[in-house]
C-alpha positions as CSV (number, residue, x, y, z in Angstrom):
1,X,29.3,-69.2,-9.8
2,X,32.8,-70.6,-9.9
3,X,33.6,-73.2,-6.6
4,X,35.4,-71.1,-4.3
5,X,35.0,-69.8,-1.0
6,X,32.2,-67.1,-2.1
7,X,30.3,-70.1,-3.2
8,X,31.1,-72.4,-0.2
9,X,29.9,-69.3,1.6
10,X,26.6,-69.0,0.0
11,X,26.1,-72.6,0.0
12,X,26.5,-73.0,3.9
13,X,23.3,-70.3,3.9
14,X,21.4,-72.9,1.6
15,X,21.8,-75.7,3.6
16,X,21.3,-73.6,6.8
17,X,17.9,-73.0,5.8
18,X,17.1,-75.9,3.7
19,X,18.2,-79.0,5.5
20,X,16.2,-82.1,6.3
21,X,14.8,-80.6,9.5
22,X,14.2,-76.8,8.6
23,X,11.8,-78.3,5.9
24,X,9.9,-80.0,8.0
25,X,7.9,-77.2,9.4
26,X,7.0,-76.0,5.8
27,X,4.9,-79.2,5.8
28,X,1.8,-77.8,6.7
29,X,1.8,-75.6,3.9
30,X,2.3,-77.9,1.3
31,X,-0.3,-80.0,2.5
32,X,-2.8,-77.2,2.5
33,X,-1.5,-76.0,-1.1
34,X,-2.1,-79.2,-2.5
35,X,-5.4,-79.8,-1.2
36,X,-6.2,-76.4,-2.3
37,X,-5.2,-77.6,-5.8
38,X,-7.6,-80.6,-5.5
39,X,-10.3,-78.3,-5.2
40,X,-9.1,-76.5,-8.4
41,X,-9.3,-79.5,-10.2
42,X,-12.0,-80.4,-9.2
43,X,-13.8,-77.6,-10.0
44,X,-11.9,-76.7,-13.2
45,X,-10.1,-79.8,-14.4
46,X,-9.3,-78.6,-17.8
47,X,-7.1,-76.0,-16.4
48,X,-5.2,-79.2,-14.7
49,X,-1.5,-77.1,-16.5
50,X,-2.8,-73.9,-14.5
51,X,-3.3,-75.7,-11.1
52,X,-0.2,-77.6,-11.3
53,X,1.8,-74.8,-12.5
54,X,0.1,-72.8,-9.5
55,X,1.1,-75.0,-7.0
56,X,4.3,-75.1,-7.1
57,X,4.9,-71.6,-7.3
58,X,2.6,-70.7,-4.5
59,X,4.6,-72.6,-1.8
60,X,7.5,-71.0,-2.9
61,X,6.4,-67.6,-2.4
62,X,5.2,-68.3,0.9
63,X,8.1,-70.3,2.1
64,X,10.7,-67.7,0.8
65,X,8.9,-64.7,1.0
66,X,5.5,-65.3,3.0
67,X,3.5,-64.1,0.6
68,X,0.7,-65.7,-1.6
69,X,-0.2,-66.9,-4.9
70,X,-3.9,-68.2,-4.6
71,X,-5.2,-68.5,-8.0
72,X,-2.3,-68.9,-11.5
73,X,-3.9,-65.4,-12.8
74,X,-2.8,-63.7,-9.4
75,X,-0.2,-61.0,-10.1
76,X,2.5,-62.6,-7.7
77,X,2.4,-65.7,-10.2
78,X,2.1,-64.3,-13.1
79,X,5.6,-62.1,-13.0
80,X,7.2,-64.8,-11.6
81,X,6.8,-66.8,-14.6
82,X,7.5,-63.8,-17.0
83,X,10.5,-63.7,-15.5
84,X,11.3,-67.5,-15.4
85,X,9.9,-68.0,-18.9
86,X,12.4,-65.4,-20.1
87,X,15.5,-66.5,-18.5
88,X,15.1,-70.4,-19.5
89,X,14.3,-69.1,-23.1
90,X,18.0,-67.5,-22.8
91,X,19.3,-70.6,-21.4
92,X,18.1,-73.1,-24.1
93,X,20.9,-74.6,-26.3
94,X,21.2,-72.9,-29.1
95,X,19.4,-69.4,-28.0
96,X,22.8,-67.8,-28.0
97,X,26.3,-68.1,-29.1
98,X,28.6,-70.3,-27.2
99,X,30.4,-67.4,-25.3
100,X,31.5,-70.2,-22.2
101,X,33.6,-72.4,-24.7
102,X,34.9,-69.4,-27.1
103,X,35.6,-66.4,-24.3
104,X,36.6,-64.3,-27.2
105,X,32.5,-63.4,-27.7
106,X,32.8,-61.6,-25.0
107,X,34.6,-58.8,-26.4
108,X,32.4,-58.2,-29.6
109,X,30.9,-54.7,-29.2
110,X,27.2,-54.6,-28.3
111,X,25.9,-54.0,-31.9
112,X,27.8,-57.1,-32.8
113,X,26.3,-59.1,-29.9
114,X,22.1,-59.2,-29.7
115,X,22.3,-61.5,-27.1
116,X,24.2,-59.3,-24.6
117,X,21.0,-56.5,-24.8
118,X,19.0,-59.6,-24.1
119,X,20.4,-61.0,-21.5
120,X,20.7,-57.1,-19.8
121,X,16.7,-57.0,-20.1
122,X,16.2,-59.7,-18.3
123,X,18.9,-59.6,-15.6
124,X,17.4,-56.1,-15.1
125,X,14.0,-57.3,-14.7
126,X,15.2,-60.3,-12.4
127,X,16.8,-57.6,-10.4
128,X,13.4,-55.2,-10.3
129,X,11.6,-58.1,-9.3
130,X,14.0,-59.9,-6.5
131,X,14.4,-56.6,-4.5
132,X,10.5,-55.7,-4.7
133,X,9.9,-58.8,-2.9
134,X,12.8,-58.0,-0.6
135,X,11.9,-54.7,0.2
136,X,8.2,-55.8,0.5
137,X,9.5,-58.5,3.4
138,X,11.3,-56.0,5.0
139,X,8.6,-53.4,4.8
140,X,6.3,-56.1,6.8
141,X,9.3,-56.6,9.2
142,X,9.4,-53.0,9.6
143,X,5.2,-53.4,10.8
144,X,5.5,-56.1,13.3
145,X,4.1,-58.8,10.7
146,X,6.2,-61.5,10.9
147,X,5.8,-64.6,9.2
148,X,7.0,-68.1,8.8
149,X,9.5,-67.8,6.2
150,X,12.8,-67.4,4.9
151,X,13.2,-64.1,4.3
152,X,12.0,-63.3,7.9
153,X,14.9,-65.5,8.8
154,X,17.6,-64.6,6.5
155,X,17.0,-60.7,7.8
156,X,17.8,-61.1,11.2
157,X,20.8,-59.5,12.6
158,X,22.4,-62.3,13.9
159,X,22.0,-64.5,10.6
160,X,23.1,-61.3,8.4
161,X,26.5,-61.1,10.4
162,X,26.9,-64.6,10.6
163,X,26.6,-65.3,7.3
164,X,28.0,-62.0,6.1
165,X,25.0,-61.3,4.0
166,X,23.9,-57.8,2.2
167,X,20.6,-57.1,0.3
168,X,22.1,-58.1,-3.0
169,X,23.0,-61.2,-1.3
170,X,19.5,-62.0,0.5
171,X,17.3,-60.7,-2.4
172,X,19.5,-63.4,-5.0
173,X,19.1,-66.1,-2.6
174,X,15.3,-65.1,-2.3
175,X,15.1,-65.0,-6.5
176,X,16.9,-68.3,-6.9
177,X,15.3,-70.2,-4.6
178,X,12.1,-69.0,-6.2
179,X,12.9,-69.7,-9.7
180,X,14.7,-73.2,-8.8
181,X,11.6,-74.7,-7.5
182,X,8.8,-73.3,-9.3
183,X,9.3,-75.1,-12.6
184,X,10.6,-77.8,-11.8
185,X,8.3,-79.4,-9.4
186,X,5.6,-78.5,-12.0
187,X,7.2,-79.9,-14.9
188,X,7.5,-83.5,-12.6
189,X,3.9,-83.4,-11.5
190,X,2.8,-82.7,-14.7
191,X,4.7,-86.0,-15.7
192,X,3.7,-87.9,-13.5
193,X,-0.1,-87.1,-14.4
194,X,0.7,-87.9,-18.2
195,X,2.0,-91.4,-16.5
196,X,-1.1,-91.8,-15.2
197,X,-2.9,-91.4,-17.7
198,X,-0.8,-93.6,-20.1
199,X,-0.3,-96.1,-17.5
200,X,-3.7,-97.0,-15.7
201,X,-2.5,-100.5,-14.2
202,X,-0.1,-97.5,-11.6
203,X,-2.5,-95.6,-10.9
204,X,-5.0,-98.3,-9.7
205,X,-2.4,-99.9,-8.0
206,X,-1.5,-96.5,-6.0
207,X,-4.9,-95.6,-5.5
208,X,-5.3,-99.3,-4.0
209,X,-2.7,-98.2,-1.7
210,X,-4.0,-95.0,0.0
211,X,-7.5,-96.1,-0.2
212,X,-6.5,-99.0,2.4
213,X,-4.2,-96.2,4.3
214,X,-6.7,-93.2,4.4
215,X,-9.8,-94.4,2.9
216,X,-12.5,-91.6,1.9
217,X,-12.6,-89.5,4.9
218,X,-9.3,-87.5,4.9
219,X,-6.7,-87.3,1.8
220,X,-3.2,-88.8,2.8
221,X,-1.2,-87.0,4.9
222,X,3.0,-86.8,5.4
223,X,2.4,-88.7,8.5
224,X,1.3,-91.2,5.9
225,X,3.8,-91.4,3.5
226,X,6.0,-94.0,5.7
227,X,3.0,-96.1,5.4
228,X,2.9,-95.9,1.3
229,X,6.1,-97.2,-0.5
230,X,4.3,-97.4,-3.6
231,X,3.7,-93.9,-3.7
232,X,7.9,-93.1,-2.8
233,X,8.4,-95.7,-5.9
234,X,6.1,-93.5,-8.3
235,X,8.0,-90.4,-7.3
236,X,11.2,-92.0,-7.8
237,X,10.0,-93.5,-11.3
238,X,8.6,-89.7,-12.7
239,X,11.8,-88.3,-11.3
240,X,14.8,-90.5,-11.9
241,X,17.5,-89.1,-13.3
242,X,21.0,-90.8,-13.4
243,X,24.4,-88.5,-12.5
244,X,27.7,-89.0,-14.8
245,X,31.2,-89.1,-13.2
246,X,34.5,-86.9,-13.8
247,X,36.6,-89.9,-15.7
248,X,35.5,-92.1,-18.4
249,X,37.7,-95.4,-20.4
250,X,41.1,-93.7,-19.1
251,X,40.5,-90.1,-20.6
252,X,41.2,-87.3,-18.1
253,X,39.2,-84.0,-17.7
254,X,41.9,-80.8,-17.1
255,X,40.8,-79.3,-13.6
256,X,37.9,-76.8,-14.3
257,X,36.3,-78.9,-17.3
258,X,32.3,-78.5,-17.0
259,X,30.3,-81.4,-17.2
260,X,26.7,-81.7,-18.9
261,X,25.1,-84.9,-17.9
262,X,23.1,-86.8,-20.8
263,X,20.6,-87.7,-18.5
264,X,18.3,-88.6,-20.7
265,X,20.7,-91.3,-22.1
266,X,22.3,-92.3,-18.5
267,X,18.7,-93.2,-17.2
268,X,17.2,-94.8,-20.3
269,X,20.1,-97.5,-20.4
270,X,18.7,-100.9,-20.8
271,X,21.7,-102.3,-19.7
272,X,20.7,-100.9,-16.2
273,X,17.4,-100.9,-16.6
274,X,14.4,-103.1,-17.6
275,X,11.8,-101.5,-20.1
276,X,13.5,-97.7,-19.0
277,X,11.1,-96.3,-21.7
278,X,8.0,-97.6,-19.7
279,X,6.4,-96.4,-16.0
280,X,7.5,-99.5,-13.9
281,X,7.5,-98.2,-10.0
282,X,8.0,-101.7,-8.7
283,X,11.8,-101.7,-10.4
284,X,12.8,-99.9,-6.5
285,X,11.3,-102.7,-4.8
286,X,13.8,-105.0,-5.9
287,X,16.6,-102.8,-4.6
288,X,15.9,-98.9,-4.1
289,X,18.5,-97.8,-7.2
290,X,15.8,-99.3,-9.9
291,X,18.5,-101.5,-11.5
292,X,18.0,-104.9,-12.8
293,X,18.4,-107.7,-10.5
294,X,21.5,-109.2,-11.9
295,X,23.5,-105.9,-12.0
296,X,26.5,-105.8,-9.2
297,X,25.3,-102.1,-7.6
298,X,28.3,-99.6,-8.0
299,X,29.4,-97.7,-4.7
300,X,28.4,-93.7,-4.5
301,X,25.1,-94.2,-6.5
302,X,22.2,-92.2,-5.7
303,X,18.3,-93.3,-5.7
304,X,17.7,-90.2,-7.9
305,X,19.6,-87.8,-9.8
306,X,16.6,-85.2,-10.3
307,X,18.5,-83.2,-7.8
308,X,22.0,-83.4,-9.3
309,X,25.0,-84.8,-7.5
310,X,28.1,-83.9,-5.8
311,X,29.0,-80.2,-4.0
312,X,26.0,-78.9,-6.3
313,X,23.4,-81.4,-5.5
314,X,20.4,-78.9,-5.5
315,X,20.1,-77.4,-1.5
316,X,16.1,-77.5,-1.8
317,X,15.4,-81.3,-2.7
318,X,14.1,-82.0,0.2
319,X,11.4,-79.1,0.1
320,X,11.1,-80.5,-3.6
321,X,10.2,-83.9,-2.5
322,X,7.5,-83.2,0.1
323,X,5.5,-81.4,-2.4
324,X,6.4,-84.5,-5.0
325,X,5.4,-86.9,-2.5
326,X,2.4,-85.3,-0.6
327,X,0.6,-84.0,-4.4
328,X,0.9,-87.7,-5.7
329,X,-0.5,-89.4,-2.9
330,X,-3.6,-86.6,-2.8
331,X,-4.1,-86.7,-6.8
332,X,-4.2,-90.3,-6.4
333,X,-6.5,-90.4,-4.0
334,X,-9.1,-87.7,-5.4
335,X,-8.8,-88.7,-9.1
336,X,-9.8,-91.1,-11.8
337,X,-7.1,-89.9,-14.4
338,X,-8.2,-90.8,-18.1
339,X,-7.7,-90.2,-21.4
340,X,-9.3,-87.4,-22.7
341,X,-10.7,-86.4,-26.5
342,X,-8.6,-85.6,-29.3
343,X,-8.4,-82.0,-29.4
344,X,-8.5,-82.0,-33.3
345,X,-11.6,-85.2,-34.2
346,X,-13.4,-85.1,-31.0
347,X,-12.1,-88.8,-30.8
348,X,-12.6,-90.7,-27.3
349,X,-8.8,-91.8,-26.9
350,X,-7.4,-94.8,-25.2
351,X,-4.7,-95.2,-22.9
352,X,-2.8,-96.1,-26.0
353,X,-3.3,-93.5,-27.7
354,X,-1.6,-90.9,-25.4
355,X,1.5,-89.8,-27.2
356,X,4.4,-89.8,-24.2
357,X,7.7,-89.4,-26.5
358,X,9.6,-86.7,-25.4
359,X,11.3,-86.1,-28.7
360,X,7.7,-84.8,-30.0
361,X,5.4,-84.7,-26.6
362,X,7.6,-82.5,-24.5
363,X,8.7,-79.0,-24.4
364,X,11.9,-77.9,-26.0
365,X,14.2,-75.5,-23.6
366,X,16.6,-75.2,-20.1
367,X,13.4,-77.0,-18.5
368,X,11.0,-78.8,-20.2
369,X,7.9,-80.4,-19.2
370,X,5.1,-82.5,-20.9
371,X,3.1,-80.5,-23.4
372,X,-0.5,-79.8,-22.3
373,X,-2.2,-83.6,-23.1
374,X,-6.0,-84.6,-23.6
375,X,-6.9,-86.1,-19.8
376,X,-10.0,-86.0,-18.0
377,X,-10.0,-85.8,-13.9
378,X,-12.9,-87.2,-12.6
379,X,-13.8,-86.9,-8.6
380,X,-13.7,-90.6,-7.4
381,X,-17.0,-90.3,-5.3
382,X,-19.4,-87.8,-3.7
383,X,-17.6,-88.5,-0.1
384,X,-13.5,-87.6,-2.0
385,X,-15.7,-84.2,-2.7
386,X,-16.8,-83.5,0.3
387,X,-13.7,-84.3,2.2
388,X,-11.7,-82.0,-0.3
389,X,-14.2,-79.1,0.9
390,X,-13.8,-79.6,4.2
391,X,-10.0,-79.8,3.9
392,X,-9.7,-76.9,1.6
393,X,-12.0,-75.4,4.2
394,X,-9.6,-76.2,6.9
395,X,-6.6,-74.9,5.0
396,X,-7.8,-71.5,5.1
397,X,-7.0,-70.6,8.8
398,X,-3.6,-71.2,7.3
399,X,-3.7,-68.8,4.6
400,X,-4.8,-66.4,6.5
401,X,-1.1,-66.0,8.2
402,X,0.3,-65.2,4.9
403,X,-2.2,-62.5,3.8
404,X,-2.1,-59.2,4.3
């Protein structure tokens, strides 16, 4: 959507419902979906790409639409990520012609233009799927089941008119929120457990950390989390991403240019960074940007740039970073993350051995995320287990106001 005031509108609704506060009282439920996901692991840890995967989705659908995903095989996951797989697949460089830079696609007739009957199939399915779940909220409404989420907030009356809202308007803020934060909080987990397994000196320095904050009688806890920086440095290392800026060496950008950010390039750059290709958490303790010591820190700089920058900074980051932050410092605390076998010899691999290049090692596409990787999650004692059943235990009374 162009800037204008439709999307000044639309973003005013975002931030209405996703600001620093509002997110706060989804807490609670990303703390019991994570510790639900321990006891996944635990249980079946070569499924580790299922749970995580699982996990994010899940708090989505019960934030947005106060529904649940409970297991990755459950129907409410499942089309969500037919739906999302489709629609990055269409958005991957490459997957269709350039009709943004050379307008005059556009007009080719349909026979001419395979991508346009695409792009229809899944905008339709998109649509089927983003009104279901609307109508389905509204349905419950309808019953006197209401439920802490943002649907039941966005189709109140007074937030309808004050926002100016409609269904098509509701059900698309519904959809994108859904598909925004599904993936990508996956994909950075999923990184940050390849890290781990590539970089034990992190991990037993983290685990060092909320052992001597939590112990082994509870996992840790967002009350926790001002009391382990390490754990805030981890998520910053997995997730930082570096922004680019509108004017570069005296060229000038007409008014309307768009801008793709090489971010792979922008955070990799030795000149800012020391050893950028390795998983160094302590660079943000020598000054929260992760630059090198002798670098003069430019104004307007970000700690991360996962999120993006600017007017389209993504609205949901901070829902994005309390799930970061509180499934780090639990998988820390549960797990011993090793290598696992080579899937082809049967080879016991090394820490060294664990192929990290994302040239080769990650997935291609819109999104990408580490390709499934040989690592074995081990339980750290017989007390972590039992404290993960009673906790998963616990979490249930939860559930059970999201369940039909």
């Amino acid at each position: 959507m162009p800037y204008g005031p439709e999307w000044r509108r639309q973003r005013k609704v975002y931030q209405s419902i996703l600001n620093i506060t509002a997110v706060t009282s989804y807490q609670p439920l990303q703390a019991a979906e994570a510790v639900l996901t321990l006891k996944q692991l635990s249980e079946t840890p070569e499924r580790y790409y299922d749970h995580i995967r699982r996990y994010s989705t899940a708090v989505i659908l019960s934030s947005v639409f106060g529904i649940r995903g409970p297991q990755f095989e459950h129907p409410n996951i499942q089309r969500l990520y037919h739906v999302q797989d489709q629609f990055t697949a269409i958005l991957e460089t490459g997957a269709t012609p350039p009709v943004d830079v050379f307008p005059i696609l556009k007009f080719l007739p349909t026979f001419m233009a395979p991508w346009r009957k695409w792009a229809l199939k899944i905008r339709a399915e998109q649509r089927q799927l983003y009104f279901e779940l609307l109508e389905n909220a509204k349905d419950r409404i309808e019953r006197g089941v209401h439920r802490k989420c943002l649907m039941d907030e966005l189709l109140q009356e007074t937030q309808k008119e004050k926002h100016g809202l409609d269904d098509e308007h509701i059900a698309y803020i519904g959809g994108v929120l859904m598909e925004g934060g599904s993936d990508t909080t996956a994909s950075t987990l999923l990184s940050f457990l390849l890290a781990m397994v590539k970089y034990p000196r992190v991990l037993k320095k983290a685990q060092e950390a909320v052992d001597k904050v939590c112990g082994t009688s509870r996992s840790p806890t967002f009350d926790d989390l001002k009391n382990l920086p390490y754990i805030k440095n981890c998520v910053n290392e997995v997730s930082m991403v570096r922004g680019v800026y509108d004017t570069y060496s005296g060229y000038h950008f007409p008014k309307g240019s768009i801008f793709v950010a090489n971010t792979w390039a922008i955070q990799h750059n030795s000149e800012c960074y020391d050893r950028p290709d390795e998983f160094i958490p302590e660079r943000f303790e020598q000054n929260e940007y992760g630059y090198k010591k002798s670098l003069d820190i430019p104004d307007g700089l970000r700690t991360t740039y996962a999120f993006g920058a600017g007017r389209r900074i993504c609205p949901g980051l901070h829902l994005a970073e309390n799930s970061l932050l509180i499934n780090v410092s639990k998988l820390v605390w549960a797990f011993n993350m090793v290598p696992g076998k080579d899937p082809e010899t049967g080879r016991q691999l090394s820490s060294e051995d664990i192929r990290d290049s994302v040239e080769t090692e990650w997935t291609n596409g819109f999104l990408t995320a580490p390709k499934p990787f040989p690592v074995r999650l081990n339980v750290r004692s017989a007390q972590h287990q039992q404290t993960i059943d009673r906790e998963c235990s616990e979490g249930q009374e939860l559930f059970k106001g999201y369940e039909d």
